[in-house]
C-alpha positions, 0 to 999 in steps of 0.5 A: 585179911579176913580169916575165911577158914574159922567160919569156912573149915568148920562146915567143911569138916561138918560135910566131910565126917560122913563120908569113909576118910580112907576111900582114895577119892576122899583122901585125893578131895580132903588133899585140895579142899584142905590145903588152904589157899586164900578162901577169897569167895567164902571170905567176900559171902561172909562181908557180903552176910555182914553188910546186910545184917540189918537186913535179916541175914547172919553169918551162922545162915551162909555158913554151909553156902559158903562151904558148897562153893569152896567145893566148887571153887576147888573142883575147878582147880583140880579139874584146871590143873590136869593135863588135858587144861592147864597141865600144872604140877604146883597149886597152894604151894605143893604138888597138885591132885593128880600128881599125888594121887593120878589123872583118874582118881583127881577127876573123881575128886573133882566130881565128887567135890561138885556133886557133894557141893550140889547135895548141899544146895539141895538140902538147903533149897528144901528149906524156904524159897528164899533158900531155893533162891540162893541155892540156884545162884550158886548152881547157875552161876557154876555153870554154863551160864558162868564158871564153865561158860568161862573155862570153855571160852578160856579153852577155845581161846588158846593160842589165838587171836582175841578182842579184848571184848571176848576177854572180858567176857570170858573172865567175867564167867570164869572168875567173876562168876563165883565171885558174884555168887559168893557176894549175891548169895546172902541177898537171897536170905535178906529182906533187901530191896532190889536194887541193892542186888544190882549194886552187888551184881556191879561191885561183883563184876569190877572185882572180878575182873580185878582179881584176874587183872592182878592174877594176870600180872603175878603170873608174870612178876611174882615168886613161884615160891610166894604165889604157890604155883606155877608162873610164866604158864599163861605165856608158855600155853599161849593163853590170851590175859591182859597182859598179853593183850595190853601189856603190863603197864596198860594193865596195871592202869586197868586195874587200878580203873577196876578197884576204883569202880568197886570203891564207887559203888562200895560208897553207895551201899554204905546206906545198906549197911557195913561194908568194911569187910567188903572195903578191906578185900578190895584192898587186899586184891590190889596189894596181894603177891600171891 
């Protein structure tokens, strides 16, 4: 696995040296965003950055783009955890936000996370329009357009009756979403040609829904212990997944379909550059236990 914290931590640490370390918010903000965690989206933008390095782009230009959507990405489990959503007392093997430091103050943390996330983008965007481009991906795709979009439908959808059609849709913007910004984002800084953007946007799409396939089944056979955080929730809250929806083993057989369909287009973009970073994630998703 590709160690997304030494070029990941570093920027973080950048962002948050100015701000007052004792402030409660800080404190509650530093307590998630450090905690570790699998760093998948920062790790899947600096494979995407690799493959087009013949293409203008390195990995020292998507350094702070990938910190700002680590914010985000972290935001969202604060604000997923409470009580008001998914009401979880565990998340990256210890107690979650607002059991530490209460409902109110992790909800600023969340906020905070996300606005600082957004004064980045800003800061960047200023720089080029190809910058501007890049940060605006990430600020869409975060939004009702994909990751909120997602977590309302997800919201809407409890304890009811769905199509799987519906599902789809709703994890393609709840977990698909930041995973297309983290493998687009570096695109907007390359002289690539356009249809390498349609084969990153397609790749994005399959292993999006593979990460929620395999996120689905853990949340029925994996250890608490090893996975970090509650399992068995999807079907104590009464939520709609593919396993619920197809049953495990039709959804093992999606989700071994979804991989393929990655590799497929991972095999076309090896005209564009070198996509072993990319291939390894893949892989990782499909064998991970947590």
């Amino acid at each position: 696995m590709i160690d997304a914290d030494s070029f990941t931590v570093p920027y973080l640490e950048q962002i948050f040296s100015s701000l007052d370390a004792e402030d409660p918010v800080v404190k509650a903000a530093s307590y998630s965003l450090f905690a570790g965690g699998k760093r998948i989206r920062p790790a899947l933008m600096h494979a995407s950055c690799v493959m087009l390095g013949d293409h203008g782009v390195k990995p020292s230009d998507i350094g702070l783009y990938a910190a700002a959507l680590e914010m985000i990405h972290t935001y969202s489990l604060i604000h997923d955890d409470l009580p008001s959503m998914d009401n979880d007392d565990m998340r990256r093997g210890r107690p979650t936000c607002h059991k530490v430091y209460g409902e109110a103050i992790a909800i600023l943390a969340g906020d905070m996370l996300l606005n600082s996330a957004h004064e980045v983008l800003l800061k960047l965007a200023s720089v080029s329009g190809a910058h501007a481009k890049a940060s605006y991906n990430i600020s869409r795709l975060a939004g009702i357009e994909g990751m909120i979009g997602g977590q309302s439908l997800d919201i809407y959808s409890e304890g009811k009756k769905i199509t799987l059609d519906i599902l789809y849709e709703l994890q393609r913007k709840k977990t698909g979403a930041l995973i297309e910004a983290a493998v687009t984002t570096p695109y907007f800084l390359s002289g690539a040609d356009n249809c390498i953007l349609d084969d990153l946007k397609e790749y994005s799409e399959h292993l999006g829904l593979a990460f929620q396939i395999k996120d689905d089944i853990l949340d029925v056979e994996a250890d608490e212990d090893v996975l970090g955080k509650s399992t068995g929730k999807d079907a104590r809250d009464g939520k709609p997944t593919f396993v619920t929806l197809m049953g495990i083993e039709e959804a093992r057989r999606r989700l071994d379909e979804e991989e393929r369909s990655c590799y497929k287009v991972l095999d076309r973009l090896e005209s564009c550059g070198d996509v072993s970073l990319l291939r390894e994630l893949t892989e990782f998703n499909l064998k991970r236990d947590h």
